[in-house]
C-alpha positions in Angstrom: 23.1 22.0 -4.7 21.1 18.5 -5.2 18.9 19.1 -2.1 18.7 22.9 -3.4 17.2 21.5 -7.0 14.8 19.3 -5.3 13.4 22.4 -3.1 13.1 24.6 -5.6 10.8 21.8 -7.8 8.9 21.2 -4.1 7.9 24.8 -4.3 7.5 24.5 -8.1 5.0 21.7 -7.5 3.0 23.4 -4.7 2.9 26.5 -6.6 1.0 24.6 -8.8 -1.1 22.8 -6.6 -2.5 26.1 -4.7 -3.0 27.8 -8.0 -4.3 24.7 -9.4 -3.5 26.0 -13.6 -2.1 22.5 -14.7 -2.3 23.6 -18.6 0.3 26.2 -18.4 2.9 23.4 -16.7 5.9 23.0 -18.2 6.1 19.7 -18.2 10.2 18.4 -17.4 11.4 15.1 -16.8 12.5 14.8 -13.1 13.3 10.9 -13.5 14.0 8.0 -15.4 13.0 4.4 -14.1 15.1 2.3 -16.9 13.7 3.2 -19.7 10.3 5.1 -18.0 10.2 8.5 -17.0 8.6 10.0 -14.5 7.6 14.1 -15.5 6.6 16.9 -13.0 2.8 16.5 -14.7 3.6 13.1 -13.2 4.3 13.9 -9.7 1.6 16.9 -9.7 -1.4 14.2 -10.3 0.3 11.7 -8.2 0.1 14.2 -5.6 -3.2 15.1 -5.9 -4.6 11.3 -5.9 -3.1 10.7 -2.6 -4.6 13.7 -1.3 -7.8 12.4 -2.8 -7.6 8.5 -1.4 -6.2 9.5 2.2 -6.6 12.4 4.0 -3.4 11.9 6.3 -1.4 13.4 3.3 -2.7 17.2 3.7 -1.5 17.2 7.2 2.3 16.6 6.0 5.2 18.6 5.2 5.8 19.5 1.4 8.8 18.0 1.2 7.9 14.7 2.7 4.6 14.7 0.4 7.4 15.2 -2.6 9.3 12.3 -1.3 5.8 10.2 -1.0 4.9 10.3 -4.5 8.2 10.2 -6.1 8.6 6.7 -4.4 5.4 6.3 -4.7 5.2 6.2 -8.8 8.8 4.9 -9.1 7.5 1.6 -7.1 4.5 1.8 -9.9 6.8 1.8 -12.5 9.3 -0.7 -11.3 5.9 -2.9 -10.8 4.6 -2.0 -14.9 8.0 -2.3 -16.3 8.5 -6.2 -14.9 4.9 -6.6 -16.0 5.6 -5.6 -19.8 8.1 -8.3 -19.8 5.2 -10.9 -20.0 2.2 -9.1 -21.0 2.5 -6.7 -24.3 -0.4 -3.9 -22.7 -1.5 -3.1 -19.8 -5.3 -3.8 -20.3 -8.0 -5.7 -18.5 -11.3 -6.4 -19.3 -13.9 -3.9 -18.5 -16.3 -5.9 -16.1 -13.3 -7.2 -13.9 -11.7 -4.0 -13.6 -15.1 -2.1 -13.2 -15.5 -4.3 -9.9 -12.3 -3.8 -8.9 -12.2 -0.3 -8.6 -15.9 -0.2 -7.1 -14.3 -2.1 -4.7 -10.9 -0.5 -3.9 -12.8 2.8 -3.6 -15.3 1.4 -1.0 -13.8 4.0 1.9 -14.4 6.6 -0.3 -18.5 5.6 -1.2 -17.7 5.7 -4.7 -20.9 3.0 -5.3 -21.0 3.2 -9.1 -18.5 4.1 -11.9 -20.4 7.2 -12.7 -19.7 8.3 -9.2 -15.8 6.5 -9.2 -15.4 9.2 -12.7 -17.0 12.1 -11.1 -15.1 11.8 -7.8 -11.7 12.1 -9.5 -12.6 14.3 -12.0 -13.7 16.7 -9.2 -10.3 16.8 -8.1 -8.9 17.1 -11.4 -7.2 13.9 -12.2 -8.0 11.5 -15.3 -10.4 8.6 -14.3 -8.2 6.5 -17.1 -4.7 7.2 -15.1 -6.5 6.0 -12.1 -7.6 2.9 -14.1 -3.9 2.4 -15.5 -2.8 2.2 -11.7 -5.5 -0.1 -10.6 -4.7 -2.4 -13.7 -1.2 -2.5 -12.6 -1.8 -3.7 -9.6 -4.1 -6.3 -10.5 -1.4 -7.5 -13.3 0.9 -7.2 -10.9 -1.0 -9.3 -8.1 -1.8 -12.1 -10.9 2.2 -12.7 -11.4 3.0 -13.1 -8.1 0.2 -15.4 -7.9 1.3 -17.1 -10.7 4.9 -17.5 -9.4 4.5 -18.1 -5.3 0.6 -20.1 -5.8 2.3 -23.3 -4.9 4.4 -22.5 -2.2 1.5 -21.3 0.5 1.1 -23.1 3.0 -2.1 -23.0 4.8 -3.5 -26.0 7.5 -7.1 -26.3 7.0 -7.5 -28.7 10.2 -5.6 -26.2 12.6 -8.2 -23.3 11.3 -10.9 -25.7 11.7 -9.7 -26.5 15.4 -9.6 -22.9 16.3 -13.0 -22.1 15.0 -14.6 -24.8 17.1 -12.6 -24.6 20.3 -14.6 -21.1 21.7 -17.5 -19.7 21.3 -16.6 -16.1 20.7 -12.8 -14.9 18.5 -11.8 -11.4 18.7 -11.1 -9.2 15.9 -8.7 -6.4 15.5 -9.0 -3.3 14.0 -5.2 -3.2 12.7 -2.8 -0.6 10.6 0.5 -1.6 9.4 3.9 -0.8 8.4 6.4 -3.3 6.6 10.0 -1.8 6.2 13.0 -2.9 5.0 16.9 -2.3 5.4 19.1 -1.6 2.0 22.6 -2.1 2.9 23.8 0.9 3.5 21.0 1.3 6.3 21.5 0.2 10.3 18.2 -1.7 11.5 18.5 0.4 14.7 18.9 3.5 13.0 15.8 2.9 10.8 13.7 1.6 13.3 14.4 5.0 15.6 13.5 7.1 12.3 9.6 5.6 12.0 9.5 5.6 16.6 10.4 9.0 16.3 8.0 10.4 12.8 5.0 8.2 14.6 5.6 10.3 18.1 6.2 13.6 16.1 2.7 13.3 13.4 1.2 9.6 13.7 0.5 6.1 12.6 -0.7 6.6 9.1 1.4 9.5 7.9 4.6 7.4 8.8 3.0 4.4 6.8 2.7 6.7 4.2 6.4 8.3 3.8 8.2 5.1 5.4 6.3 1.6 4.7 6.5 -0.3 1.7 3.5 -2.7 1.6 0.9 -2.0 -0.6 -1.5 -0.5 2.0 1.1 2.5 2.2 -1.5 5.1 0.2 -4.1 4.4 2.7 -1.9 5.1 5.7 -1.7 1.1 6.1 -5.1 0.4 7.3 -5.8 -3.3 7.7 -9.0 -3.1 8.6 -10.9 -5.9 10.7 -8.6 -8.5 11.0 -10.0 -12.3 13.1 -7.4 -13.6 15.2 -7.9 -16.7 13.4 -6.2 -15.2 10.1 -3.3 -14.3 12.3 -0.5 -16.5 13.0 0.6 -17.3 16.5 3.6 -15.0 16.5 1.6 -11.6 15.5 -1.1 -12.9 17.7 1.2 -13.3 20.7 2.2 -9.7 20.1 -1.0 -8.0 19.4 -2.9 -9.4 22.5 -1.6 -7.5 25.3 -1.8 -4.2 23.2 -3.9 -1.3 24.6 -5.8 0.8 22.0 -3.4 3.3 20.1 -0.3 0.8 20.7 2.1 -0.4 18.5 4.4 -3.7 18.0 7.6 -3.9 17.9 9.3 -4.8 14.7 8.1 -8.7 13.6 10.5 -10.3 11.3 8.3 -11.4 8.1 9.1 -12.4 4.6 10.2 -9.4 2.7 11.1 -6.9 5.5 9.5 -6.1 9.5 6.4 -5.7 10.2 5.2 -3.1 12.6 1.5 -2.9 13.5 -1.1 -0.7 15.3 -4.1 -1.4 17.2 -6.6 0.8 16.5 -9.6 -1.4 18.3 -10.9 -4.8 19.0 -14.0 -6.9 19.9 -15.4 -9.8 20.7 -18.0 -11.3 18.4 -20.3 -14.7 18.3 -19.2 -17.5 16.4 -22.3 -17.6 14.9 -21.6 -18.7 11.1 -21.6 -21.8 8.5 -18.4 -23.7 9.4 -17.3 -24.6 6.0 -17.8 -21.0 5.1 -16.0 -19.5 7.1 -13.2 -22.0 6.4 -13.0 -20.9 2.8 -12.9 -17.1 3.9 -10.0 -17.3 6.4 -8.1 -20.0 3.9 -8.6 -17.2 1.0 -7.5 -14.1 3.8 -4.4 -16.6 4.4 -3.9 -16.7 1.2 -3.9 -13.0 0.2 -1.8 -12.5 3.3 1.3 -14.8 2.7 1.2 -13.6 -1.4 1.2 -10.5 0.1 4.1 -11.5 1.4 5.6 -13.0 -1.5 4.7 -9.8 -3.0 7.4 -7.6 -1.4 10.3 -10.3 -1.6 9.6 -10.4 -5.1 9.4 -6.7 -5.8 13.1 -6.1 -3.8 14.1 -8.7 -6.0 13.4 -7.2 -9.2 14.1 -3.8 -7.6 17.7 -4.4 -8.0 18.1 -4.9 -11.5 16.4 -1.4 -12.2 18.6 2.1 -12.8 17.0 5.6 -11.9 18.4 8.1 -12.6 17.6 11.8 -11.2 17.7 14.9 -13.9 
């Protein structure tokens, strides 16, 4: 009867999406994140901004797309309800955000906030929702910051050492997929359910139904990634990869890591030292926070109720 429901507001929802008559939605709660709810408006426009941000998601199936943003605005909520604990609103100032979404949207060349508004309104959807979600993460990326700051760990002589021991370093062009195993899950079991979506569709439409990092909306694309920002295990599986390959499973902070090679090349060493030193020291950075990121969200994760109407 559940899985009967949840069809029936699947077709609901698409219903609405071909005939695309938002004002005559009844609008129902579907669930409740503690004290949040999440409403079927809710899961129309989430639906609609991943089709906008990441093409992958018109190619899947309804139900999976469902599925998608359901988990999709319940890890949003999770995110903005441990971020009310400490801030009162969820607000930032108008430059820094401005920025931030100019440069979020890059992919999409969205160059101005003129063009960032008229893109979304195009496609129906509040530029001020989309503003909300960016703000979110933002707040959300200056708590872990605030908690996990001193416990990177990065050696600035070893990054040094590698920059000046070659003339060239190769890049890769990299996707990912970070998963994770709830109790009641078996890692084998789990691990044959993403081998087996990426052989049926591909890559980035099982990053987006199955991964939980927060490249998941954009199908997990890395982009350009120096081997020098990598550490030694990744590096020693990525090297022997053709183009189109995958990893198996690498055990990371916060869940396994599975990633694609899309590409790769070889370029000159041809920049300022010291620069460069800063830019692979702030990559690091970002990467193990990252990391911190998802340990801290599973964390939290567990002292949250939802419950399904």
């Amino acid at each position: 009867m559940i899985k009967l429901t949840k069809y029936i507001i699947i077709s609901i929802i698409y219903s609405l999406l071909i005939t695309n008559n938002c004002n005559s939605v009844e609008n129902k709660i579907l669930f409740k994140v503690n004290n949040e709810i999440i409403t079927s408006l809710d899961i129309l426009a989430e639906l609609e901004y991943l089709k906008a941000i990441n093409k992958e998601f018109n190619k899947m199936e309804k139900e999976k797309t469902f599925e998608i943003s359901k988990n999709s605005l319940i890890r949003e909520k999770i995110k903005e309800i441990d971020i009310k604990r400490i801030v009162k609103k969820i607000d930032i100032e108008k430059k820094i955000l401005d920025k931030l979404i100019l440069d979020y949207f890059r992919e999409l060349k969205i160059k101005s906030i003129g063009e960032f508004e008229k893109y979304f309104l195009n496609k129906n959807l509040n530029p001020d929702s989309i503003r909300k979600k960016i703000s979110i993460e933002l707040l959300w990326n200056q708590l872990i910051f605030s908690k996990y700051n001193k416990n990177i760990k990065i050696d600035k002589e070893l990054i040094r050492k590698n920059l000046l021991k070659d003339e060239k370093q190769k890049e890769f062009l990299l996707s990912e997929i970070l998963f994770n195993v709830s109790e009641n899950e078996d890692l084998n079991s789990k691990l044959d359910l993403i081998e087996n979506s990426i052989k049926k569709i591909n890559f980035s439409q099982t990053a987006l139904a199955y991964s939980i990092s927060d490249t998941a909306n954009k199908g997990g694309k890395l982009g350009w990634v120096k081997e020098t920002i990598l550490n030694e295990k990744i590096y020693k599986e990525l090297k022997d990869l053709n183009k189109g390959e995958h990893t198996k499973p690498i055990l990371v902070p916060g869940g396994f890591l599975i990633l694609q090679l899309l590409d790769y090349r070889e370029v000159n060493k041809n920049f300022n030292i010291d620069e460069e030193i800063k830019k692979i020291i702030k990559e690091k950075t970002n990467q193990q926070l990252n990391r911190f990121s998802n340990i801290y969200f599973n964390k939290v994760s567990k002292d949250i109720i939802i419950n399904e109407f």
